[in-house]
C-alpha positions as CSV (number, residue, x, y, z in Angstrom):
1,X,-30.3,1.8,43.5
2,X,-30.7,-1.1,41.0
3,X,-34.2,-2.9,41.9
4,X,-32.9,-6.9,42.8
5,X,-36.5,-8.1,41.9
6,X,-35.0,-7.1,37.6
7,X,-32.8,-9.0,36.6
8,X,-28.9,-8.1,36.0
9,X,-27.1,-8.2,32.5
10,X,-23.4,-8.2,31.9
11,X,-22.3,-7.2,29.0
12,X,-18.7,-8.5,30.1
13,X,-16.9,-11.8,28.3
14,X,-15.6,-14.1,30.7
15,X,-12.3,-13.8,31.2
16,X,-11.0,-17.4,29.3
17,X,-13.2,-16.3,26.7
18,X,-11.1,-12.7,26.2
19,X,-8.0,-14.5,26.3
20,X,-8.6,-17.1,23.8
21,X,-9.7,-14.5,21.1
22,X,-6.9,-12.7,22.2
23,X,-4.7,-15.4,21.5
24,X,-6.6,-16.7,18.2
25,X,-6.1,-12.8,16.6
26,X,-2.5,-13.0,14.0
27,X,-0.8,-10.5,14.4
28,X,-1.1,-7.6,11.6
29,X,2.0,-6.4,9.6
30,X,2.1,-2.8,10.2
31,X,1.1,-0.6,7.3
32,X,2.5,2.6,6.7
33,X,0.5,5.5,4.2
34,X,2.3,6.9,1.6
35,X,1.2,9.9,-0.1
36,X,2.6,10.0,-3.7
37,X,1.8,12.1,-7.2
38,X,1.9,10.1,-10.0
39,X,2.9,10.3,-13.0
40,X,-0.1,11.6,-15.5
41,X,0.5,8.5,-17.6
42,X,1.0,6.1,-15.0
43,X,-2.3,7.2,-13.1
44,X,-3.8,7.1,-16.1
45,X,-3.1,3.6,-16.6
46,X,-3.9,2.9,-12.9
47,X,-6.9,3.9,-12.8
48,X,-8.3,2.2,-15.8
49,X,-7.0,-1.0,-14.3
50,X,-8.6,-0.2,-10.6
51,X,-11.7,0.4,-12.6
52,X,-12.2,-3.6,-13.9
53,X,-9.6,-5.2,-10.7
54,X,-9.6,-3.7,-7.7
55,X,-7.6,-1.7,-5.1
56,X,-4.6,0.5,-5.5
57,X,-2.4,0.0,-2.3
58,X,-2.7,-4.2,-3.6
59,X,-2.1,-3.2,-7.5
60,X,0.9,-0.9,-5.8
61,X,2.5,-3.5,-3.8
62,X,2.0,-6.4,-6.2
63,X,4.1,-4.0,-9.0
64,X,6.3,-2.9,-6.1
65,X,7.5,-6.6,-5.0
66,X,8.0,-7.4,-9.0
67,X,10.3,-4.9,-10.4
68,X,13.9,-5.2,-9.6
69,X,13.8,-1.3,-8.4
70,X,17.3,-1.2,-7.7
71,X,18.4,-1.4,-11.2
72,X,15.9,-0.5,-13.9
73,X,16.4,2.8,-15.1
74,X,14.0,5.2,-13.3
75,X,11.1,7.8,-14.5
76,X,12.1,11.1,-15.6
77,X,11.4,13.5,-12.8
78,X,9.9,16.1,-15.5
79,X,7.4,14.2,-16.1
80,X,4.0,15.7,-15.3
81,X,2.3,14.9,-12.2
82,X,-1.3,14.7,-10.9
83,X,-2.1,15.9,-7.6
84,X,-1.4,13.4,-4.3
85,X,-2.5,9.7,-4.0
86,X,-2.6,7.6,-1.1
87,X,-1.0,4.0,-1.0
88,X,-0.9,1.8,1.8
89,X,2.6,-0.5,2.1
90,X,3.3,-2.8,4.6
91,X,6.0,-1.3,6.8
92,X,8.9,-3.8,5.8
93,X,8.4,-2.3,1.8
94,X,8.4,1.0,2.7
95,X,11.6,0.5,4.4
96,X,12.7,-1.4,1.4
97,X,11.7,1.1,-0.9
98,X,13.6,4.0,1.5
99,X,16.7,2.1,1.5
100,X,16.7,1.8,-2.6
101,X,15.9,5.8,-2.9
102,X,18.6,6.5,-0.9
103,X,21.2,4.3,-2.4
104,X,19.9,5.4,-5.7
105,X,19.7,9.0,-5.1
106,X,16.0,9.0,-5.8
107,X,12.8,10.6,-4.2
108,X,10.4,7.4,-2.9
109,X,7.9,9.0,-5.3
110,X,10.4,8.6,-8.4
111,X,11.1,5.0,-7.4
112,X,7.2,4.1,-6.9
113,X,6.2,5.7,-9.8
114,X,9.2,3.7,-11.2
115,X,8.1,0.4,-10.3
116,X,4.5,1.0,-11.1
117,X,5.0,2.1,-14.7
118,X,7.6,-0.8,-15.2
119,X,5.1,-3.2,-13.7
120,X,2.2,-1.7,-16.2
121,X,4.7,-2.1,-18.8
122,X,5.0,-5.6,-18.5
123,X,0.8,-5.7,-18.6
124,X,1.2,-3.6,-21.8
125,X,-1.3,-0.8,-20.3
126,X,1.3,1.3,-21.0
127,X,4.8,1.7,-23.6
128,X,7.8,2.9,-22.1
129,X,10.4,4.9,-24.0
């Protein structure tokens, strides 16, 4: 039994209080991880830009909203690969990016590594042939 003559601490928010940073919160964009291999000179590329600017999943998206992915011509699916990265899209690209692989007849992974070579292109880290 608690002794009364201590006193009591609640560690509780009033209510009002809960619901106003309830309200005050925006609402996040769900994200969705995607695990891709990228292309050996595309990573390459990548990470010598993530070195001197940043994160991935932004450099990813940025290069992802850019290129018109639905009608440049895509990476060769010979090309070598490094082992898996992680990228993290908002969940209204990834859909957007699904929808384009499938009309295209593509893998997501051609069509990212697509857009980021394209998009690293056009920052001339890297020459496409």
């Amino acid at each position: 039994m608690p002794d009364p003559s201590k006193p009591v601490v609640r560690l509780e928010q009033p209510t009002a209080i809960k619901k106003a940073k309830k309200k005050a919160t925006p609402a996040q964009e769900p994200i969705i991880k995607l695990a891709i291999r990228l292309n050996e000179g595309v990573n390459e590329a990548l990470r010598t830009l993530i070195r001197y600017r940043g994160d991935l999943s932004v450099m990813a998206i940025e290069a992802l909203e850019s290129v018109d992915l639905a009608a440049v011509p895509l990476v060769s699916v010979e090309e070598k690969m490094v082992r898996d990265t992680t990228i993290s899209l908002p969940r209204a690209l990834h859909k957007k990016l699904k929808k384009i692989a499938d009309d295209r007849g593509s893998s997501m992974n051609i069509l990212v590594n697509t857009g980021l070579a394209y998009w690293l292109a056009k920052k001339g880290s890297i020459i496409l042939r």
